[in-house]
N, C-alpha and C positions, 0 to 999 in steps of 0.2 A: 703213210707215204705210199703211194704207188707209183709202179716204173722206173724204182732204186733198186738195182741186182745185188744183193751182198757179196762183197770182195772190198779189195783194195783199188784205188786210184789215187793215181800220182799222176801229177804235171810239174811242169817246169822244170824237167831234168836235162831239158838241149840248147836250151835258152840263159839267155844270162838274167836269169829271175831266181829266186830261191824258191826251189822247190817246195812243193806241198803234198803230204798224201793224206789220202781222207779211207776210214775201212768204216765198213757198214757190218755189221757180224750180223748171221742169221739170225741170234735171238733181240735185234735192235741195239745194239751195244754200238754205240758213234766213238770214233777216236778221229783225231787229225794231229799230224806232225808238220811241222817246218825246219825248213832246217836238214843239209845233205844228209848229216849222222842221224837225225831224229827220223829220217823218211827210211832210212836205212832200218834203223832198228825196227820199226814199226812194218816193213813190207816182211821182214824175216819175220816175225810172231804171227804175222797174220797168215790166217790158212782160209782159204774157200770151204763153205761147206762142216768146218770144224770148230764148236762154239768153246775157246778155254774159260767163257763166263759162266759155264752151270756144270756143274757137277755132278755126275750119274750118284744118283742113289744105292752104294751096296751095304749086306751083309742085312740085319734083321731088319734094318729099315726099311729093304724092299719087299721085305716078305708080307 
């Protein structure tokens, strides 16, 4: 995909629609929520810039 910024987007939160958010993670990881409490929970876990899908390598594995 090009011209998708990784972050979260969310619509339909002023409208009388039920909300949707979509996050794009840096390392391509897609999630979507519907739903006030699911859009909720999903804008709080997500972070720009910060992938929680891969796990740094430490101790002799890195060596």
């Amino acid at each position: 995909m090009t011209g998708i910024q990784p972050g979260p987007t969310v619509r339909g939160l002023d409208r009388n629609e039920i909300p949707v958010a979509d996050w794009l993670c840096a390392c391509g990881h897609h999630e979507r929520a519907r739903g006030r409490s699911a859009v909720t929970e999903l804008t709080t876990r997500a972070r720009v810039q910060q992938c929680p899908h891969t796990t740094p390598i430490t101790g002799r594995a890195a060596a």
